[in-house]
Every structure is written in structure tokens, then in C-alpha cells.
MDTraj code that builds the backbone (N, CA, C; nanometers):
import mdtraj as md
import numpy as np

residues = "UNK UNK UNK UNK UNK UNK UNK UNK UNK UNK UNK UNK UNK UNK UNK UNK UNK UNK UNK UNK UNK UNK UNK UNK UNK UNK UNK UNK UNK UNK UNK UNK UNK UNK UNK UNK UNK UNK UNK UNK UNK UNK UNK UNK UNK UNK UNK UNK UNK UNK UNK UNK UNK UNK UNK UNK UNK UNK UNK UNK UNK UNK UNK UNK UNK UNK UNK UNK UNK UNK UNK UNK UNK UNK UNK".split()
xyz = np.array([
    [0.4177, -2.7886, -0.9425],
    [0.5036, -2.8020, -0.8279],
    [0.4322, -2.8898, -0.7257],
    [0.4930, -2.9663, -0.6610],
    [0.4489, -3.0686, -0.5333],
    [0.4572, -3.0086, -0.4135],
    [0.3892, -3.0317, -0.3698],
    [0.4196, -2.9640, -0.2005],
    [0.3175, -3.0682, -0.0968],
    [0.3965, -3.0794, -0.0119],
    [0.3150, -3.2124, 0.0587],
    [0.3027, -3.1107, 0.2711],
    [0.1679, -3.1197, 0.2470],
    [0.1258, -3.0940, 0.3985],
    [0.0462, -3.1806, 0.4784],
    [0.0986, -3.1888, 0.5797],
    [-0.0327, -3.2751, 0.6761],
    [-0.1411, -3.1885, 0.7277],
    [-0.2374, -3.2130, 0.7289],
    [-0.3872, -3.1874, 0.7450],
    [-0.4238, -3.2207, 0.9159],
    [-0.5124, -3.1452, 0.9707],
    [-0.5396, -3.1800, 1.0925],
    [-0.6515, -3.2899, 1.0678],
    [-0.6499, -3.4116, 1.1622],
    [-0.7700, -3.5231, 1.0851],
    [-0.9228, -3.4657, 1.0379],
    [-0.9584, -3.3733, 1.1401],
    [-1.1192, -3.3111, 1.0939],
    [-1.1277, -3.2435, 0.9223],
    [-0.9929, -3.1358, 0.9250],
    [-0.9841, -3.0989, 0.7841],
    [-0.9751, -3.1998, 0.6523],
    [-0.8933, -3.2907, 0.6773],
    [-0.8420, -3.4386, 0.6554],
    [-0.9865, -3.4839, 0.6079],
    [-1.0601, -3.5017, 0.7173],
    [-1.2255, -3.5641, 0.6761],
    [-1.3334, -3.4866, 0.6245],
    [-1.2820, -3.3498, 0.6031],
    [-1.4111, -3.2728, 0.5548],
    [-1.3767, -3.2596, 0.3696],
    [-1.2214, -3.2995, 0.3959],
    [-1.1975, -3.2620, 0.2164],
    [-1.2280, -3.3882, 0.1620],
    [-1.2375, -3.5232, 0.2101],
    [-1.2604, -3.6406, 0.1738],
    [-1.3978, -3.6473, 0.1901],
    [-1.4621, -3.6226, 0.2604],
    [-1.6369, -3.5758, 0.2527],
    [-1.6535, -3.5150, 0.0953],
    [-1.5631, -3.3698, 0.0944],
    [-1.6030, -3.2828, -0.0505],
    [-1.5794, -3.3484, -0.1569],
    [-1.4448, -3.4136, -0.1445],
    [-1.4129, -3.5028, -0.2857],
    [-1.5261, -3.6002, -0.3004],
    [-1.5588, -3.7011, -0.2316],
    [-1.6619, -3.7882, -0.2703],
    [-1.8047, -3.7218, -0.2920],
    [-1.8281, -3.6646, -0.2288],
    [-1.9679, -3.5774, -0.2403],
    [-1.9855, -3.5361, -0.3866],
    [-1.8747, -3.4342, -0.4272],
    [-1.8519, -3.3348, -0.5218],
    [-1.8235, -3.4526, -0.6447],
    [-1.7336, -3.5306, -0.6587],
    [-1.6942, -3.6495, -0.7115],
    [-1.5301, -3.5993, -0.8042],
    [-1.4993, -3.5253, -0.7418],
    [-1.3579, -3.4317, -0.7422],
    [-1.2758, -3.5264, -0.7224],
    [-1.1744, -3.5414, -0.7332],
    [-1.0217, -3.5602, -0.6795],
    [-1.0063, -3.4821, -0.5380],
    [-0.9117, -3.5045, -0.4044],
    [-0.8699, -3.4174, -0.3311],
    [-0.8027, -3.3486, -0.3722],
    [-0.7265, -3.3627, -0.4695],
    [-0.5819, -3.2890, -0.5714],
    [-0.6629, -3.1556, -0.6103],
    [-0.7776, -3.2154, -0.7037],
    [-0.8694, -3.0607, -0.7503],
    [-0.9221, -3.0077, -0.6614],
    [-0.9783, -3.0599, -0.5490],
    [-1.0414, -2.9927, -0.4341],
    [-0.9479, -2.8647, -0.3649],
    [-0.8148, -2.9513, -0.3217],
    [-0.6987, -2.8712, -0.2652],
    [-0.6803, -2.7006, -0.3803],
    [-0.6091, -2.7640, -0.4620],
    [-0.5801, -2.6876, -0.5793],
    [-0.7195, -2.5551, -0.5686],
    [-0.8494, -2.6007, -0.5178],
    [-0.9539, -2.4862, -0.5627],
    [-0.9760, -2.3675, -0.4406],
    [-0.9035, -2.4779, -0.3385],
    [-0.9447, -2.4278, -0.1787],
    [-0.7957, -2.3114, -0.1770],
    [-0.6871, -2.3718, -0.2509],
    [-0.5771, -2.2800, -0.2347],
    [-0.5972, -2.1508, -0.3587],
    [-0.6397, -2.1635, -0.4401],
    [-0.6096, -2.0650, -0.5116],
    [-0.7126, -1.9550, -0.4854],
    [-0.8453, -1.9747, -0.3956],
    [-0.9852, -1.9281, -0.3838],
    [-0.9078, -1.8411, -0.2563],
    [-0.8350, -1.9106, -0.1497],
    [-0.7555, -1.8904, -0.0293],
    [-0.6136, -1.7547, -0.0411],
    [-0.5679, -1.7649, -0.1478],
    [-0.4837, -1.6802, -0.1842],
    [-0.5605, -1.5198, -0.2642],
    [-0.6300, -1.5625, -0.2972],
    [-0.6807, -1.4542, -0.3842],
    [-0.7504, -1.3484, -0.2222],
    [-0.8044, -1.4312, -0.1799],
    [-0.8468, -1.3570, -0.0533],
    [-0.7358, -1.3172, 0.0365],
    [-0.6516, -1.3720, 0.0622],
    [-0.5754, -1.3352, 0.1171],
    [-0.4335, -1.1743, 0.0487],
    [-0.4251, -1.1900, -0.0739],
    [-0.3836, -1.1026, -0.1827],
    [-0.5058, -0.9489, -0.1377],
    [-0.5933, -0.9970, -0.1491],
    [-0.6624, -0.8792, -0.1317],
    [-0.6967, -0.8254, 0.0367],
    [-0.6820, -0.9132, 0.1123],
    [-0.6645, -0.8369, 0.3084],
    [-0.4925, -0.8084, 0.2794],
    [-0.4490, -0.8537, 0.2450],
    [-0.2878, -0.7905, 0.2580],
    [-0.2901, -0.6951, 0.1842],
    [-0.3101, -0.6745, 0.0758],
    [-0.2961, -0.5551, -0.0663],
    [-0.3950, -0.4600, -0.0090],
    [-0.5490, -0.4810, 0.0770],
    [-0.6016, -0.3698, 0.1728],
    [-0.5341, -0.3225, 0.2864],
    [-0.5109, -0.4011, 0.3654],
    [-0.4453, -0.3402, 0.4665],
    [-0.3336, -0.2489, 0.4781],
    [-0.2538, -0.2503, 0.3525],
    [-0.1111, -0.1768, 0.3367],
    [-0.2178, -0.0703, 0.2905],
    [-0.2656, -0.0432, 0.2031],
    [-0.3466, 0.0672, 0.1373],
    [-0.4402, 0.1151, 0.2645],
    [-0.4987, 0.0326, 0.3710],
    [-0.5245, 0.1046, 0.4440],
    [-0.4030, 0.2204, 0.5773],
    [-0.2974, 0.1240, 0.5823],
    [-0.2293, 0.2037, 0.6529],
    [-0.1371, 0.3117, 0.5754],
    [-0.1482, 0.2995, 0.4580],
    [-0.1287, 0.4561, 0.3925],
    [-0.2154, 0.4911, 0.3744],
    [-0.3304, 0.5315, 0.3874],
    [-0.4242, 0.6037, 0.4477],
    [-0.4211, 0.7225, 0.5151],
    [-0.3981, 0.6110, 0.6704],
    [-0.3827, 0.6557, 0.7804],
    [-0.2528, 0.7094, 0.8211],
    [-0.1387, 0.7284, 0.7687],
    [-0.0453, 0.7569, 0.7708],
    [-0.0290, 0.8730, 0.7001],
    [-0.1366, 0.9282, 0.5955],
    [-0.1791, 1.0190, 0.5125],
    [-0.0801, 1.0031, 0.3872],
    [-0.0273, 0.8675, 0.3689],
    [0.0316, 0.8754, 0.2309],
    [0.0128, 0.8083, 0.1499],
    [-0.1356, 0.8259, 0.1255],
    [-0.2394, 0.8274, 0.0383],
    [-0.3904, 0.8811, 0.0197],
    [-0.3840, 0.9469, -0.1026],
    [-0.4805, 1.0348, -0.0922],
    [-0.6204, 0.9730, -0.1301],
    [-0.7123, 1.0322, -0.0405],
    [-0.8738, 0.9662, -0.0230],
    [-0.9629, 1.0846, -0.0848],
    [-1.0560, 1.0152, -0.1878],
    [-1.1802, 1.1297, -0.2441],
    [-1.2802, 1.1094, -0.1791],
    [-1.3890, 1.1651, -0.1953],
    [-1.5337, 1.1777, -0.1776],
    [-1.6089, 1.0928, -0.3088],
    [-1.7106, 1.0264, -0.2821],
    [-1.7983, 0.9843, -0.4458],
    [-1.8299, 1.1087, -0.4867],
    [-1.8225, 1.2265, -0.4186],
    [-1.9250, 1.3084, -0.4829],
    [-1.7739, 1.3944, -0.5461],
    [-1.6324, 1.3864, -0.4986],
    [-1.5655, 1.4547, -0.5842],
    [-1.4934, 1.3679, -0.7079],
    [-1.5053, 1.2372, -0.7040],
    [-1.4736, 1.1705, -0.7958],
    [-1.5442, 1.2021, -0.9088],
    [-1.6828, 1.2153, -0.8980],
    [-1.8036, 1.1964, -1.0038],
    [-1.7829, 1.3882, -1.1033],
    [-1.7136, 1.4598, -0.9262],
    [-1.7292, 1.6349, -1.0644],
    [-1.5509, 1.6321, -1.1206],
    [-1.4865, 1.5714, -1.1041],
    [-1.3642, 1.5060, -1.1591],
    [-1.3712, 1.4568, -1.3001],
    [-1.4561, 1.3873, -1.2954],
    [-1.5011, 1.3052, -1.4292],
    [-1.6306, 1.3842, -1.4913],
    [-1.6792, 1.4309, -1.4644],
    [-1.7631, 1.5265, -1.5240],
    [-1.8896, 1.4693, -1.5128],
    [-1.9354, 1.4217, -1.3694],
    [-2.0679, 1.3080, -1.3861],
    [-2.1381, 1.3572, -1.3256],
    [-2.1192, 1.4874, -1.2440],
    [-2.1987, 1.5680, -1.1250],
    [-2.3213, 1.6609, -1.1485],
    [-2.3861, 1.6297, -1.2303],
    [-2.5152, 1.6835, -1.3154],
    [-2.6268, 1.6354, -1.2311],
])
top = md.Topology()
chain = top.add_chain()
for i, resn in enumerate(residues, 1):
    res = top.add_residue(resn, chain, resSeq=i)
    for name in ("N", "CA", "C"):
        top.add_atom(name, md.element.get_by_symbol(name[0]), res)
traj = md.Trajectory(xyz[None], top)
């Protein structure tokens, strides 16, 4: 899929710095910065909901030490 964004000029010059440096394409550069960018972002969104069921108490929280006599590791 294509998707076309404008860049602020500094960002603009730091990915054209990485591409030549690195000896990348900006295409692969972009492509590494977005998918590295999403994955982090997947995981503060996918925490934060899990944290506010939590706190909302609708979700339930263990101890390491009751996980471990759960599983039978508490020896």
C-alpha cells in the first residue's frame, strides 16, 4: 500500500542522514521506523487498557509468589 506524508524538514534530514549513512533506501528506512513504531505503540495501548482494568478491578492481579504455588514451583 502507498501512503504519502510530509515530513517536518529536520525529520526530512535525519532520515536522509540514516539512509546514506546506513546505505538503505528511505523506503526501507521508513518501512523499519514504522513497523518498530507500531509495535510499541500496540503494546502502550494493549497496556494501558489492561492497566485500567486493573484499576477498575476488572481484572484480576496475582502475586509471583501465588503464581509460582499455582503451578506447583513454591518449594
Amino acid at each position: 500500500m502507498a501512503i504519502s506524508i510530509q515530513l517536518l524538514a529536520d525529520a526530512e534530514q535525519r532520515l536522509d542522514f540514516l539512509a546514506v549513512q546506513t546505505g538503505r533506501t528511505k523506503d526501507v528506512c521508513l518501512r523499519e521506523i514504522i513497523e518498530r513504531g507500531l509495535e510499541d505503540m500496540e503494546d502502550y495501548y494493549l497496556a494501558a487498557e489492561v492497566l485500567e482494568r486493573v484499576r477498575s478491578g476488572k481484572e484480576q492481579v496475582y502475586s509471583a509468589a501465588e503464581v509460582k504455588k499455582a503451578l506447583g514451583l513454591d518449594d
